[in-house]
C-alpha positions in Angstrom: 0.0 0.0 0.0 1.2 3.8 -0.3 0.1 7.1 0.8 1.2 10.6 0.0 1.1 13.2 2.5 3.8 15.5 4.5 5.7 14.7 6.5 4.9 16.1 10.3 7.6 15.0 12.9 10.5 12.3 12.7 11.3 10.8 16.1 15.1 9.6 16.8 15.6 5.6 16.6 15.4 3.6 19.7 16.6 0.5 20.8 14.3 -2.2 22.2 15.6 -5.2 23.5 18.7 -6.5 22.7 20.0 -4.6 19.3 16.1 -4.5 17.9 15.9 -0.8 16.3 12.3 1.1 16.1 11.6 4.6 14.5 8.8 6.0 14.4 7.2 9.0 12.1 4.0 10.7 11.6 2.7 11.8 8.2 0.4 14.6 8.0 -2.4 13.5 5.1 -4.6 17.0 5.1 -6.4 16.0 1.3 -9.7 16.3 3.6 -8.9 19.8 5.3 -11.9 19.7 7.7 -10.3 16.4 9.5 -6.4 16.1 8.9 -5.1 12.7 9.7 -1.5 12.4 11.4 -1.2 8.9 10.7 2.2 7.2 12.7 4.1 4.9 11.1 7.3 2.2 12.2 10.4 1.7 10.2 12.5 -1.2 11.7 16.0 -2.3 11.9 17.8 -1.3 9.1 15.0 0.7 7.7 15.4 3.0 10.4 17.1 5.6 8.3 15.4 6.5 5.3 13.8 9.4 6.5 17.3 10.9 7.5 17.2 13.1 4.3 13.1 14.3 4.8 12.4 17.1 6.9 9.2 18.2 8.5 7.2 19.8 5.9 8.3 17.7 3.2 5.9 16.1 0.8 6.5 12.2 0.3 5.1 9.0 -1.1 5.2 6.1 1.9 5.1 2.2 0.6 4.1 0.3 3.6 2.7 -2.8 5.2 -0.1 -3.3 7.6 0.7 -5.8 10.5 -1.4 -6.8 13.0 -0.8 -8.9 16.7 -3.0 -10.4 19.1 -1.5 -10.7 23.0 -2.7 -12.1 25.8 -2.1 -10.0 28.8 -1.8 -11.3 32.5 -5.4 -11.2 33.3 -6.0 -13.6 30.2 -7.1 -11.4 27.8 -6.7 -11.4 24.3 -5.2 -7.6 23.2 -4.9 -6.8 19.9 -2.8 -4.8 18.1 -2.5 -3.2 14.6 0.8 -1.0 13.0 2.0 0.5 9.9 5.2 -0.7 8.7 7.1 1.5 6.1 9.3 -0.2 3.8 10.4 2.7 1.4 9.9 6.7 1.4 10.3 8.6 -1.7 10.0 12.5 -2.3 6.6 13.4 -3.6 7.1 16.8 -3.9 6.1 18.9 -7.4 9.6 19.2 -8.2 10.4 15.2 -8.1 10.3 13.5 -11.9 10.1 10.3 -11.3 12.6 8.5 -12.2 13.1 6.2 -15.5 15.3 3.2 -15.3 18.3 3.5 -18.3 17.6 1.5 -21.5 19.3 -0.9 -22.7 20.0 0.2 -26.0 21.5 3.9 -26.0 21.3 5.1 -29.4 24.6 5.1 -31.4 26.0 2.3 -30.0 26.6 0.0 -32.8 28.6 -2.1 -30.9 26.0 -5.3 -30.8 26.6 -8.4 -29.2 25.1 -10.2 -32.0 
């Protein structure tokens, strides 16, 4: 799934439990501007930096997973327990082209392996 919004604040990385790294960020999706969401999202382990190069303010595209987890607690009930895990966060703003992969055939080159 993605969403495009802004992004609102970027928290610092923190370690839980024995070298398991957790950021968390909040994107700011205002496209209804009577009820802005601030939706919060997780990025994990090595994941945890790609928003080192956004800023608040800046508009991006989030690709991310939805994972859910059901807990009992002590009394014996069942918890449940639903996250947004972002996998990839790409500049959305109106200046971003997006970006074309390089074919395989530039023009000129003559030099064919066949």
């Amino acid at each position: 799934m993605d969403i495009t919004g802004k992004i609102h604040e970027i928290f610092p990385v923190q370690t839980v439990k024995n070298n398991f790294n957790k950021r968390d960020f909040i994107l700011l999706d205002d496209t209804n501007d009577q009820y802005p969401q601030y939706i919060k999202f997780e990025l994990v382990q090595d994941k945890c930096s790609i928003v080192d190069t956004f800023k608040p303010g800046d508009e991006v595209k989030v690709y991310f997973n939805i994972r859910g987890r059901e807990w009992v607690n002590p009394k014996g009930e069942k918890v449940y327990f639903n996250s947004l895990s972002a996998w990839k966060v790409e500049s959305a703003g109106s200046g971003s082209q997006p970006q074309s992969e390089p074919p395989d055939f530039m023009p000129g080159d003559d030099d064919m392996p066949f």
